[in-house]
N, C-alpha and C positions, 0 to 999 in steps of 0.2 A: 355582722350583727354583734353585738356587745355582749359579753357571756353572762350579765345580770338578766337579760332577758329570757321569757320562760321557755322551754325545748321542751320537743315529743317527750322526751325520758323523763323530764320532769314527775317528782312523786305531790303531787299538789291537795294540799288538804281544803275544804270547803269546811268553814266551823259554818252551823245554820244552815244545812243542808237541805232542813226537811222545810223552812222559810219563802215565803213567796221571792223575795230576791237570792236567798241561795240555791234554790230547786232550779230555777233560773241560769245562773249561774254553772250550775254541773252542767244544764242543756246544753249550752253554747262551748265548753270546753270539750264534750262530748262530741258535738258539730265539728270541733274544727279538729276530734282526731286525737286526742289528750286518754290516753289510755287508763294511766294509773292516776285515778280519783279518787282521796281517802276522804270517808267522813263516820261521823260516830253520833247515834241517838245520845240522849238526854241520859236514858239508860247504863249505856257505856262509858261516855265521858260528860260530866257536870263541868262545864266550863267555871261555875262558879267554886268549885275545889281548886283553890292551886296547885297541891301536893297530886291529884289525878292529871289534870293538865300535863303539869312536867314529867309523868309516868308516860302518860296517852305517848308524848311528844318523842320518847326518849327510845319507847317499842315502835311506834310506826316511821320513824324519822323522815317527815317529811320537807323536800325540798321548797317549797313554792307553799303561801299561805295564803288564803281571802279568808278576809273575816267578816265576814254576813250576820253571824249572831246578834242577834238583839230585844231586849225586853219591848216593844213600840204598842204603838194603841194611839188612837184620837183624844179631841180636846177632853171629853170626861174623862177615860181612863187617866189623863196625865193629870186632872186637876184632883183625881182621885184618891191615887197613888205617887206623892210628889217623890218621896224619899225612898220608894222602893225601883224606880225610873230614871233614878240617880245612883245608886248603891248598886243594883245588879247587874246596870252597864259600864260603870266605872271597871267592878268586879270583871266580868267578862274580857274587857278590850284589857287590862293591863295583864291579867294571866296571861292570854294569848300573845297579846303583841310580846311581852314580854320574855317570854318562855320561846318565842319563834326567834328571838335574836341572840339569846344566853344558847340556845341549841343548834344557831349555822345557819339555818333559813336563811335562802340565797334570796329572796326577794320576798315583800309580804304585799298585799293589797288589802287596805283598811275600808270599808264603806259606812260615810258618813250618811248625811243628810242635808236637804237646804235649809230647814230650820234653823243651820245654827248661826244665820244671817240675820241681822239689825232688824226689826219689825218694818221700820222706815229706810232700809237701804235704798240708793239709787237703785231704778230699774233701767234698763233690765241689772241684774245683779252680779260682778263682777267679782274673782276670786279676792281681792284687794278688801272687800265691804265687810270680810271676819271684821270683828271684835273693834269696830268704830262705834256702834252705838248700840242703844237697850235690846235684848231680844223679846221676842211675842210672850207675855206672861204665860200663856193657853201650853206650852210644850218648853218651857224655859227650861224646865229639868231634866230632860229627852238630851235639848240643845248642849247644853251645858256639858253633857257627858262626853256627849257627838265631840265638841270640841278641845275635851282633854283627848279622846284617841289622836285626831290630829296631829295635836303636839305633839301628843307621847311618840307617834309615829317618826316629826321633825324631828325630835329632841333627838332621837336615837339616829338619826341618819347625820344631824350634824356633830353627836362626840363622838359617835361609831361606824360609822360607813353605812348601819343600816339600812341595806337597800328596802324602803319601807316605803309604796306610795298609797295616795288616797284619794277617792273618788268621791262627789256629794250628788247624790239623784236626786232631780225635783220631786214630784207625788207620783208614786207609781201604782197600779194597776195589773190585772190579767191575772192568770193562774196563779193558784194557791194564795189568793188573797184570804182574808178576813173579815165574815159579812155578819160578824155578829151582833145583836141590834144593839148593844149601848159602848162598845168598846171597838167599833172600826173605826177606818179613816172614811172622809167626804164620798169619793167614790163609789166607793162598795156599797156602802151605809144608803147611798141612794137605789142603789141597785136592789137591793133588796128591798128598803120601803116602796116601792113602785112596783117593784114584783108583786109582790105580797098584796098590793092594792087593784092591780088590775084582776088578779085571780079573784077576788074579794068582791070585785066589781065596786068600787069605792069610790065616791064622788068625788072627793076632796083628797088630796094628800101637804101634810102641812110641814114645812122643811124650817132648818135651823136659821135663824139670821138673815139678813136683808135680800141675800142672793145678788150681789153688786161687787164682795170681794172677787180679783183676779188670780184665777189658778194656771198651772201649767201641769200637765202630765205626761207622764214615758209609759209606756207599753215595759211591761218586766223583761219580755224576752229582747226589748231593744239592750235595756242597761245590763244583760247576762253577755249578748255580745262587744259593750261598751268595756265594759273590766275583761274580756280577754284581749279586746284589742289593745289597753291600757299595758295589762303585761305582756303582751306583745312588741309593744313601739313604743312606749313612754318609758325616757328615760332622764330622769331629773338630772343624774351627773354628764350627762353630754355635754361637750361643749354647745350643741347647737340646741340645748334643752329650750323647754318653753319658760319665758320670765316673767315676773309681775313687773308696776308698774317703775319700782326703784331698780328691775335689773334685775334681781334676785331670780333663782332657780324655783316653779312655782311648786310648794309642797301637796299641791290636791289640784285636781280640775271638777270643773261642772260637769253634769250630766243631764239632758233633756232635749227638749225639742226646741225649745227659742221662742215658741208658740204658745199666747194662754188665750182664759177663756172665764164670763164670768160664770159663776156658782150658779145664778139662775141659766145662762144658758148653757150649762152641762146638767142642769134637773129635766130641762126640757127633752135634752137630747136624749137622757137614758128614759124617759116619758117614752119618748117616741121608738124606743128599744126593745124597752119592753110591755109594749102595746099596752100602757097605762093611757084612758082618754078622758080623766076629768080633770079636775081645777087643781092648780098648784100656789098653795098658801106658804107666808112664809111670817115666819114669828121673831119679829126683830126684837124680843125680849133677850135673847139666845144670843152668845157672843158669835160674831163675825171673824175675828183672828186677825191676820194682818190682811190688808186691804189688796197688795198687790206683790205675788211673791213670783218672778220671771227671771228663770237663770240666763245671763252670757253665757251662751255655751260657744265662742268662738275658738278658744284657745283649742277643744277637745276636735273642732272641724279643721283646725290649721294642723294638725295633725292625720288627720284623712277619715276620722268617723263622724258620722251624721246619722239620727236617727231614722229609723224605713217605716215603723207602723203607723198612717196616720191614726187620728184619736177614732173618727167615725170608724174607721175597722175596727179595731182593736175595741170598741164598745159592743162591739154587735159580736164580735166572738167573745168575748166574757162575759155576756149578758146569757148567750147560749149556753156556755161553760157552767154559766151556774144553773142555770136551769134545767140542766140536763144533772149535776150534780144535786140539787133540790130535790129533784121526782125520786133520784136513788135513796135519797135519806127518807121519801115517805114511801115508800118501797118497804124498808128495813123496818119502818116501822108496824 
């Protein structure tokens, strides 16, 4: 085993802890036996302070990095907030990545996103499709950032050895998502309109856009085991590493299932989830986004990981999940 790869002893910090993909993330290091997990609320460490960052960094010193933090939200929040989507993840990714290589940090794991692929890339979507053509106006500013950590991440691995990789997950899903009604992602956002509707006893429920774009989704706990097994076995400087198409060593892999689905039949599906049984409108005044977004995920299977939760599980327990979450909020209330 090559000594860049992560070990028991490892001291590994999780920035976006308390985050649907980083709460994720501590589970499955957890699973596999990863003792010393550091991580810090909002409270304790403001990633967006440099000067605490490289304090946080310099008292906890830790060995091993994932960086899960991030500002995200759906197509309003992003058309809402362009420049604050832009500025506190720029801010975010270059403290930490930053700070984790001036400090030792024996390997870091950066997590991007698929957004930061061409609107019109070939599908399915190939690591190679970065920065060939326009991205989706709807989360341009999101992408844009997503794609300076990458670099920032390359940049530093080819003048510095930084052993620094990166992962980009399709649309993810499950625990500790975000179902709030004007600032989720697709998923949730239906989840809860439907909920809400069938409790309501509601005839109608009216959804954004034509319901014909293609979507693909990961279960969170799939991609919490996807990034350990990445620092696990993914090692970019191996000779026998994984390449793109000119040869080169590939700086990030995909993350997902291989499998999409349209937007109308994932309204149907979480309908039938969450025992919503009237009519499903859809208001093609509301933008669509990109029409068809399907990760390659071959590169991450030639290496031995493959997604396990199909989508119909993994709907019906976070459908539950929140519903059982719901009742406690009107509990409290």
């Amino acid at each position: 085993m090559a000594t860049n790869l992560i070990q028991p002893a490892d001291r590994i910090f999780v920035a976006g802890h308390r985050g649907m993909a980083g709460s994720a993330i501590c589970r499955a290091l957890q699973r596999s036996s990863y003792a010393e997990i550091l991580t810090a609320g909002r409270s304790e460490l403001d990633l967006l302070d440099p000067q605490a960052v490289q304090r946080w960094f310099a008292e906890r010193r830790p060995t091993v990095v994932v960086l899960a933090a991030a500002k995200v939200g759906g197509i309003q929040a992003n058309a809402s907030y362009p420049a604050d989507f832009l500025l506190e993840n720029l801010k975010i990714q270059t403290h930490v990545i930053e700070t984790a290589w001036r400090s030792g940090v024996r390997r870091l794991l950066f997590l991007g996103s698929s957004c930061i692929y061409p609107k019109f890339a070939q599908q399915p979507i190939r690591e190679e499709a970065l920065l060939t053509g326009a991205l989706e106006p709807t989360n341009e500013w999101y992408a844009i950032a997503k794609i300076t950590g990458i670099k920032l991440c390359q940049a530093l691995r080819q003048q510095h050895g930084f052993d620094a990789i990166s992962l980009m997950p399709t649309n993810l899903y499950g625990p500790g998502d975000n179902y709030h009604s004007t600032n989720s992602h697709v998923l949730p956002a239906l989840i809860r309109r439907f909920h809400e509707a069938a409790q309501r006893g509601d005839a109608s429920v009216t959804c954004w856009g034509t319901g014909s774009p293609l979507r693909e989704f990961l279960h969170v706990d799939d991609l919490g085991e996807a990034c350990v097994f990445a620092l696990e076995h993914w090692d970019p400087a191996s000779p026998q590493a994984l390449r793109d198409a000119a040869g080169e060593p590939l700086a990030f892999l995909n993350v997902g299932t291989g499998v999409d689905l349209t937007i109308r039949q994932l309204a149907e599906a979480v309908a039938e989830a969450t025992g919503f049984q009237g009519d499903i409108h859809w208001d093609a005044s509301k933008p669509d986004g990109t029409p068809k977004k399907q990760l390659d995920v071959s590169r991450l299977a030639t290496l031995g990981w493959k997604a396990r939760i199909p989508l119909a599980e993994g709907l019906r327990s976070t459908v539950a999940l929140f519903r059982e979450q719901h009742q406690q909020q009107l509990v409290r209330l």
